[in-house]
N, C-alpha and C positions, 0 to 999 in steps of 0.2 A: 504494500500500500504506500502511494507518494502521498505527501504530506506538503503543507506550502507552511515556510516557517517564516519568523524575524522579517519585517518590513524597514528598511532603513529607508526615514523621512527628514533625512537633518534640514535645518533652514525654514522648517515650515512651522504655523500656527499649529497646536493642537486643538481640539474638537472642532474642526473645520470637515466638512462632509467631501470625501473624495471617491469621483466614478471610474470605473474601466471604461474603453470605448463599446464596448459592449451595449454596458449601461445606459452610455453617453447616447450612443444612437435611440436605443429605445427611451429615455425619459424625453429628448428631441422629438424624435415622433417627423418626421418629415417622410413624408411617402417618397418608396422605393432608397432609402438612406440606412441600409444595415451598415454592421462595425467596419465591414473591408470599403465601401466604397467612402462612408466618414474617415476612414485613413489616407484616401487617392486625395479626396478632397483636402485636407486638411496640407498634403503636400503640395497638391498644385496650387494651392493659398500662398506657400511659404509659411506655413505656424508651426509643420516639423518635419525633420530632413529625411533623410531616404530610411534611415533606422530607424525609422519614428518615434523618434525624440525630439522634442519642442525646441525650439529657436531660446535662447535664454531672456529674450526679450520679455515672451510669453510667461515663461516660469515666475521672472519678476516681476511681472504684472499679478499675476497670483490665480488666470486660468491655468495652468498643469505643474503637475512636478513628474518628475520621475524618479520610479524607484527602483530600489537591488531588493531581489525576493531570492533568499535561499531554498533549494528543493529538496528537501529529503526525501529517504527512508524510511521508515518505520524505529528502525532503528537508531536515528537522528546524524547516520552519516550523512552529508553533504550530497547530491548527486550530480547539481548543476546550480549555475547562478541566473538568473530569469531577470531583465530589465521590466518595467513596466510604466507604460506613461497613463497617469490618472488624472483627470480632470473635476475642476470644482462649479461650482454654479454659477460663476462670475463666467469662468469658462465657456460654462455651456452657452449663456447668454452670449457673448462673444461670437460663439461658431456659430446659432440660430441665428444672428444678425449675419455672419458673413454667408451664408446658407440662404436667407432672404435679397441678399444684394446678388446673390448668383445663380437664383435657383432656375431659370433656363439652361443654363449651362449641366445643372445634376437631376432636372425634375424624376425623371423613371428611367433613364436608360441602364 
């Protein structure tokens, strides 16, 4: 059984609400806008680069952080280190606007 351990969040507020793009896309809600095509989007924006991770700009503004997520084992050996970019609701607000200034360009295809 893998196990998802230790979220390292340095630099940020705590009890601040943070989403995956998973999330992201569905609390968005934008028709035909699941997590991979919120990813293209997000890069042909410039808000994060080909690793999809955020521009530092974004980060200091305080829509995304990213973070290091250890994977274990059950056993709590280490198996891999998992990056993950989360977005907050300042965020989301942010992409929903830049989503409404573009949406011909992503509406359903």
């Amino acid at each position: 059984m893998i196990q998802v351990n230790k979220i390292i969040t340095a630099g940020h507020p705590q009890g601040e609400n943070w989403y995956d793009m998973k999330e992201t896309a569905k609390i968005i809600s934008v028709n035909g806008i699941g997590r991979t095509k919120l990813f293209k989007f997000l890069r042909d924006n410039q808000v994060i680069n080909g690793s999809n991770e955020p521009y530092q700009q974004f980060i200091d503004r305080g829509y995304f952080k990213y973070v290091i997520k250890d994977i274990t084992n059950s056993y709590g050996k280490i198996l891999f280190v998992q990056t993950v970019t989360l977005v907050s609701l300042k965020g989301m607000e942010y992409i929903k606007q830049l989503l409404t200034n573009n949406q011909s360009n992503y509406a359903t295809s």
